[in-house]
N, C-alpha and C positions, 0 to 999 in steps of 0.2 A: 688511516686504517678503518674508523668508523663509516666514508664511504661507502664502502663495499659491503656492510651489514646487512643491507636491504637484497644485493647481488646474491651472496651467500645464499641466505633464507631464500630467495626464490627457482636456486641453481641444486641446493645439497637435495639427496634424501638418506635419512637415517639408513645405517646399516646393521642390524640387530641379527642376522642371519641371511644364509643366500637367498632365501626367497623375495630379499629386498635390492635385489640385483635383476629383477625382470627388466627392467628398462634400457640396462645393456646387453643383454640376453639378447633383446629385441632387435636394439639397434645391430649387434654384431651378427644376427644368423644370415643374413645377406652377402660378408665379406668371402672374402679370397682366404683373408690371412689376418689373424688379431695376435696382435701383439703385447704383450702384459708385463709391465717394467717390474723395477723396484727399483726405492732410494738406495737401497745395502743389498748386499751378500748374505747378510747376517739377520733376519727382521724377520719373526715368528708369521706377525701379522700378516707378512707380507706374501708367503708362503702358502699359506692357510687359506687366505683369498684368494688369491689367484689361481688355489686346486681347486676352491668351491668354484669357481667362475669358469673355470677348464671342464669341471663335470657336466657343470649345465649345457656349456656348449656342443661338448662329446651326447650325452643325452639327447638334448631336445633340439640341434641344431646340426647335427650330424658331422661334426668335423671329424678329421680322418688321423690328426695322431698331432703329435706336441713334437717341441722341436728347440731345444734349449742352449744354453749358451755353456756349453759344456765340449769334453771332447767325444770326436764321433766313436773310436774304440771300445771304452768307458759307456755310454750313453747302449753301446752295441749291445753290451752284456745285460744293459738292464732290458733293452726292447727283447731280448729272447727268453728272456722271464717273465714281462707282464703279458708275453704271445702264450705261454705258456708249451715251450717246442722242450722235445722230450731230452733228455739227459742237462737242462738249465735249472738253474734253483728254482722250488714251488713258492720260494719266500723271496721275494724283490729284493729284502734288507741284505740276504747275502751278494745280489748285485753289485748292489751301493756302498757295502763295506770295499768292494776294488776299486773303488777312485781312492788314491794311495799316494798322490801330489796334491801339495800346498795349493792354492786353498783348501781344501777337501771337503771342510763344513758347509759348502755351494750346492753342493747336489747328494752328500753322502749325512745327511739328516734326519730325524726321526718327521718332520714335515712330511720330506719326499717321500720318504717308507708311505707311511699312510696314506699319499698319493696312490703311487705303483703298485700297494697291495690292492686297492679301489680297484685300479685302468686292472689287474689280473685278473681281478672275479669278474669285470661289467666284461671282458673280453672272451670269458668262457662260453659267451651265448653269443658271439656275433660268429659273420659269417665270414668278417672281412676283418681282423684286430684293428683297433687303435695303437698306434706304432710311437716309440719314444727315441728322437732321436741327435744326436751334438752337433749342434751349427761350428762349431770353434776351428781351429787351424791349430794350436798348439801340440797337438800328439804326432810328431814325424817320425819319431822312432817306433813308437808302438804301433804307428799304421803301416811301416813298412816291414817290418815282424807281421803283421796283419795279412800281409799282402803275399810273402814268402809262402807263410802257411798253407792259403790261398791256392796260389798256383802251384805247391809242390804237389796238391791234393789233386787238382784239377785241369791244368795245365802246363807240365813239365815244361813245354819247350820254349816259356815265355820267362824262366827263373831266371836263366842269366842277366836279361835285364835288370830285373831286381836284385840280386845280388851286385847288381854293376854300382846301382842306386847307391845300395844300404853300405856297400865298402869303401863310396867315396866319402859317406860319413861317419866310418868308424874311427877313424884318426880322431874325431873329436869328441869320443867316449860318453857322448850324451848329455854333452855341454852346449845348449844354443848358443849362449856368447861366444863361445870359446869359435862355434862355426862365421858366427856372425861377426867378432872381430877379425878373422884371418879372410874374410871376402874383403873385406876392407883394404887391409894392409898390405897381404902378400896374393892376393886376386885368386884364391884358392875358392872354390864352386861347385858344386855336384849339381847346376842347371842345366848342363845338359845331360847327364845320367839319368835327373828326373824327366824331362820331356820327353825324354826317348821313351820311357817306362809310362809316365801319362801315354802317350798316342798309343799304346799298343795297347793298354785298358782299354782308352776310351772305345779303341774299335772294334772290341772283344765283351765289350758291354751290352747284355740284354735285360728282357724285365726279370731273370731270375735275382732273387735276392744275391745271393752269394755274388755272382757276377756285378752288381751294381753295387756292394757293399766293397768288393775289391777297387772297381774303380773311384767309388768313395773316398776309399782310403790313399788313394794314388792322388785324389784330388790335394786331402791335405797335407800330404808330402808336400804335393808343386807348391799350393798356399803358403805352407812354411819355411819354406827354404825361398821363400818372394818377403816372408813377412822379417824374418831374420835379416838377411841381407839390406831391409829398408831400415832395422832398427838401429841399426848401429850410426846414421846419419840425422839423427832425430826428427823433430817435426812430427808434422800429421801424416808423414808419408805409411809408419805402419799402421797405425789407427788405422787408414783406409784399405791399406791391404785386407788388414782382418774382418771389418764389417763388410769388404766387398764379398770377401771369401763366404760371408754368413748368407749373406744377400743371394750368391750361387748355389750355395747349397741348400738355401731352402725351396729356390725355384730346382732344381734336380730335382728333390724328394718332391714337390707336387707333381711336376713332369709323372716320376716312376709310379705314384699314387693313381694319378689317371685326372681325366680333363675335371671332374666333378668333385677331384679332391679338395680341401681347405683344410689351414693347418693354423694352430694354435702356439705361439713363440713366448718362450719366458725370459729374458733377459733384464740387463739392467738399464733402468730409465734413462742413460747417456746413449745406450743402444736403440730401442725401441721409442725415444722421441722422435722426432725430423729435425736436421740439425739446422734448417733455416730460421727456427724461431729462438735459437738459442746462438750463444758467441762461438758456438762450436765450426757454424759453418763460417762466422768471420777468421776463425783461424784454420781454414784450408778444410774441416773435418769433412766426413759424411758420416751417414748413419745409416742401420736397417733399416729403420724406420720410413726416414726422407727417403731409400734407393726403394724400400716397398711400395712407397706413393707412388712414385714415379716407373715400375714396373707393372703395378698390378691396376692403378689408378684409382684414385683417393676412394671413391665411392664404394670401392671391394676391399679396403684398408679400415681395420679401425684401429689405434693406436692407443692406450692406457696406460697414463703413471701411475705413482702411487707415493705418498707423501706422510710424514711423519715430523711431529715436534718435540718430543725426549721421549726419553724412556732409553733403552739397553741394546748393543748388539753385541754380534761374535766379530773379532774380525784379528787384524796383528796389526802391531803399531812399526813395524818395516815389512818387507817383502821378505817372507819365509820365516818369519820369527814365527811365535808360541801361538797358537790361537788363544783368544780368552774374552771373556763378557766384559765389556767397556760399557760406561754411563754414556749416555746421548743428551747432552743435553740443551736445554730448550733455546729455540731455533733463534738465530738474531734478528733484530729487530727490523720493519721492514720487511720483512722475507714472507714470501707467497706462505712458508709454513705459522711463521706469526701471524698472519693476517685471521689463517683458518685458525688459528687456537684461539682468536679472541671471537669470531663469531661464527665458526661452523658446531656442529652437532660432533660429540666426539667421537664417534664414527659415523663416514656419510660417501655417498657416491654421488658424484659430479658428472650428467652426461653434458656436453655443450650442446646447443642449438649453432646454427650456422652462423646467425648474425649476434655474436654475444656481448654482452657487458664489459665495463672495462679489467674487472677481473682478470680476464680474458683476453682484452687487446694490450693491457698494460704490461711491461718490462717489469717482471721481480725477481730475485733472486732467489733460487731454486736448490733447495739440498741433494747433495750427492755424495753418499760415505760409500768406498771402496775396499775394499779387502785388506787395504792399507787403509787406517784410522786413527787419528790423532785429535780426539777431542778439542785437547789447547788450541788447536788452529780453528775455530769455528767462527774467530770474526774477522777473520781474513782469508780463508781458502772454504772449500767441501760445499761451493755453491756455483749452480750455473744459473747466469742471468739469461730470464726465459718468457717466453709469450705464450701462455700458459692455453689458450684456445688455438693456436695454432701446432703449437707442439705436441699436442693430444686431442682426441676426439671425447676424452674423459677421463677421470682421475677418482682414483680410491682414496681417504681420506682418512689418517689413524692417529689422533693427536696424541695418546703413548703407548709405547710396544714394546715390544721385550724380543730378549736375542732367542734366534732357532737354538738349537738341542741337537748336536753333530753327534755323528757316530762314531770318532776316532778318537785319540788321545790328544793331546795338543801338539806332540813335536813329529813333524813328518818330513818328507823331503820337499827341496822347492823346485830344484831342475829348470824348468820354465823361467825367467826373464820376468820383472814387471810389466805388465802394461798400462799406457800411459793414460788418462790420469789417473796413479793413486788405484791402480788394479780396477776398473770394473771393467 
């Protein structure tokens, strides 16, 4: 561990406030697309920084709207809020009180409040908003309710379709498994319901919002009813459904922005790493991150984790249980987060250079707590072993932090399925 003392000390800089964030400021206002992880769900710190480092870049670097790991419906209501479009709440928080599924303390937080109240006022003087918008695939029910709405308002003659869709999966009353184990078993399917309904969007799509928000929504119908039918056979196969689907949907939303748009991604560090510097890609994964390199090409990509050694989060210790503040405690030994709690600055940002240290080229093991969190497992699970220069162009640094501040009670509904691993 003492190695790397000298690495550390020559790679951190203190982070006291954002204006000690210029050097990524710097390095990202070039890119296409910056990407902004986090270890948890759940992590004030993580939150916090990553809206001071979003302003800067919305500010002084002109990016064109955020684009998080949420769902697209949900995410829809807040973007017509922080636009400030007439009959949508003047207060973002009443947005964010409708994420109303497990997890819900992800995006419906007093963090993101303070965010989307910010993107509301800085959007009242632009000419063109800053837009907020859900990379995820999770909401097929709600998007094709979305969708009905949609075309009963706007184009009658295209309902039938959609009701063709939405009635082949009414038998499964808003049950994923329930649809995802009967593809299995008894070969029951609404794929081709959806693609009939995808093509007839997609060809009916222009730059009107509405229209591109319809086929949006058509989009992640097809995603989910792909990502379902993949889960039920395990493996990385829906892992990559989902990050592919994130992958398309953030290229659509620059497409629909315009040639000179760039977009700013929140997700979770198993998302927003490349999964070649991690085991993720030895077991089949892909990631936004790696498919963003490889679409946009590294030098218009920048990538950033963010890492933490104890302190508190929110999260549930199974899938749909209680939300509630869990201890985090200090990271195990060896671990990239050990190494920074014995000699980095107790907040610090890490930009890499090209050619970096072994910090950098070495294999460590990397924390990763999920929406599911089980402290007791911390010296045998909740790490990914990682190449820390390669899996990020930089890294935030919070050696302890404390859990975000949700807006809901703790018992809510789960609907949704876990995802693998361990929800992020």
């Amino acid at each position: 561990m003492a190695r790397y003392g000298d690495e550390v000390a020559s790679l951190a800089t203190p982070l006291r406030d954002p204006g000690d964030l210029d050097e990524l400021v710097e390095r990202a206002g070039p890119a296409r697309v910056v990407l902004l992880g986090e270890a948890s769900h759940g992590t004030h710190e993580f939150y916090t920084w990553r809206a001071a480092l979003t302003r800067r870049l919305i500010e002084q670097q002109g990016f064109s709207f955020v684009a998080v790991e949420g769902d697209w419906p949900d995410c829809a209501r807040v973007d017509r809020s922080v636009r400030g479009l007439p009959g949508e709440p003047a207060d973002p928080r009443e947005a964010l009180l409708a994420y109303d599924r497990w997890p819900t303390w992800m995006w419906a937080n007093e963090e993101v409040t303070d965010f989307c109240r910010w993107l509301r006022a800085s959007n009242e003087s632009r000419e063109r908003p800053v837009g907020f918008h859900g990379l995820d695939v999770y909401s097929l029910w709600e998007s094709l309710r979305e969708i009905l709405v949609h075309l009963r308002e706007h184009d009658p003659d295209q309902v039938p379709a959609a009701l063709a869709a939405y009635r082949c999966f009414e038998p499964f009353a808003e049950d994923p498994q329930s649809y995802a184990w009967a593809t299995r078993f008894v070969s029951a399917t609404c794929e081709n319901e959806v693609v009939d309904l995808l093509v007839r969007l997609r060809e009916r799509a222009t730059a009107g919002a509405g229209e591109f928000a319809a086929w949006q929504n058509a989009e992640v119908v097809a995603g989910a009813e792909h990502y379902y039918r993949a889960m039920v056979h395990g493996g990385p196969r829906s892992w990559n459904v989902r990050d592919r689907h994130m992958d398309e949907t953030l290229d659509r939303l620059l497409t629909h922005y315009g040639p000179e748009a760039k977009a700013v991604v929140w997700a979770h560090n198993t998302h927003v790493g490349d999964a070649r510097a991690t085991d993720q890609s030895r077991h089949g994964e892909n990631t936004l991150g790696e498919l963003a390199r490889d679409r946009y090409g590294r030098d218009r990509v920048v990538l950033v984790g963010f890492g933490t050694h104890r302190g508190s989060v929110i999260a549930g210790d199974s899938w749909g249980a209680p939300m509630r503040e869990m201890g985090v405690p200090p990271a195990r030994p060896d671990s990239l987060e050990d190494v920074l709690h014995a000699t980095a600055p107790s907040r610090a940002l890490f930009v890499f250079p090209e050619d970096g240290p072994d910090l950098l080229t070495d294999e460590l093991a990397h924390r990763a707590m999920g929406v599911v969190y089980r402290p007791d497992r911390e010296r045998w699970g909740n790490y990914v072993p990682t190449v820390l220069g390669e899996r990020y162009d930089a890294f935030l640094w919070f050696d302890e932090t404390q859990a975000v501040r949700p807006l809901h009670p703790a018992t809510i509904d789960t609907r949704e399925p876990e995802t693998f691993p361990s929800g992020v």
